[in-house]
C-alpha positions in Angstrom: 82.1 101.9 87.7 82.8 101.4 91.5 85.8 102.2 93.4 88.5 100.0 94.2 88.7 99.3 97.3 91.9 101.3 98.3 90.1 103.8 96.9 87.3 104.1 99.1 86.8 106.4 101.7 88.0 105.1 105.6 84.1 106.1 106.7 83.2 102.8 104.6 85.1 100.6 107.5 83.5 99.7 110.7 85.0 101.6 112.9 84.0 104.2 115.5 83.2 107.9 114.3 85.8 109.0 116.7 88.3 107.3 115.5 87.0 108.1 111.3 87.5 111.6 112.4 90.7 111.3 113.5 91.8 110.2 110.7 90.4 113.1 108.5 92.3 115.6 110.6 95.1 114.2 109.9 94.8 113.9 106.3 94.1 109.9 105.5 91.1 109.5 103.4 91.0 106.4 102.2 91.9 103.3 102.5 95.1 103.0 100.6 96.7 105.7 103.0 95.1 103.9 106.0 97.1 101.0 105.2 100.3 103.1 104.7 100.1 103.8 108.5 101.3 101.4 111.2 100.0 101.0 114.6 102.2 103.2 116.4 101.8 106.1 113.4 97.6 105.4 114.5 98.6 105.9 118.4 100.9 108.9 117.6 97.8 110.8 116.0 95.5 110.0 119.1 93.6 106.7 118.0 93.2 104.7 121.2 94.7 101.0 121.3 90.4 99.4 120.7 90.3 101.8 117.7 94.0 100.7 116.3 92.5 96.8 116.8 88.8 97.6 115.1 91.1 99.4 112.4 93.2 95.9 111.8 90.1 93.9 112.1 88.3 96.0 109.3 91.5 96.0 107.1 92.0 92.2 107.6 88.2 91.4 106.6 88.6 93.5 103.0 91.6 91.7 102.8 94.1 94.0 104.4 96.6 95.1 106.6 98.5 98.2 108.6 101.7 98.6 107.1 104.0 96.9 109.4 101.9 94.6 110.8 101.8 93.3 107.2 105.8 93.3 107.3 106.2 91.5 110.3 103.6 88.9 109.0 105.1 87.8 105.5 109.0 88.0 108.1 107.5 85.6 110.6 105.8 83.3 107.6 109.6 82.8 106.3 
């Protein structure tokens, strides 16, 4: 049986090794927690602004988001 995809591990997105690492270190594993964080959480923990934007990009193309950039959407689509 196969892994949801919140499930899956963050090394599964397309997104730099630098930035996977990163990530590790500071404890988010998978996916589900990677879309807990916002941008600014991403920037506090040292992921540079192209990493935070191949982040989104990867998130948006499974379907989705960083945590208040999903916010802000569904507040701007009211």
């Amino acid at each position: 049986m196969s892994k949801s995809i919140g499930e899956q591990s963050v090394e599964k997105l397309l997104i730099s090794n630098k930035a996977i690492e990163k990530l590790k270190k500071n404890e988010i594993i998978n996916i589900s927690q990677l879309c807990e964080k916002s941008k600014v959480e991403l920037k506090k923990i040292g992921i540079g602004l192209r990493d935070v934007r191949d982040i989104k990009m990867s998130l948006q193309l499974a379907g989705l988001d960083l945590k208040n950039d999903k916010e802000n959407y569904e507040i701007k689509k009211i």
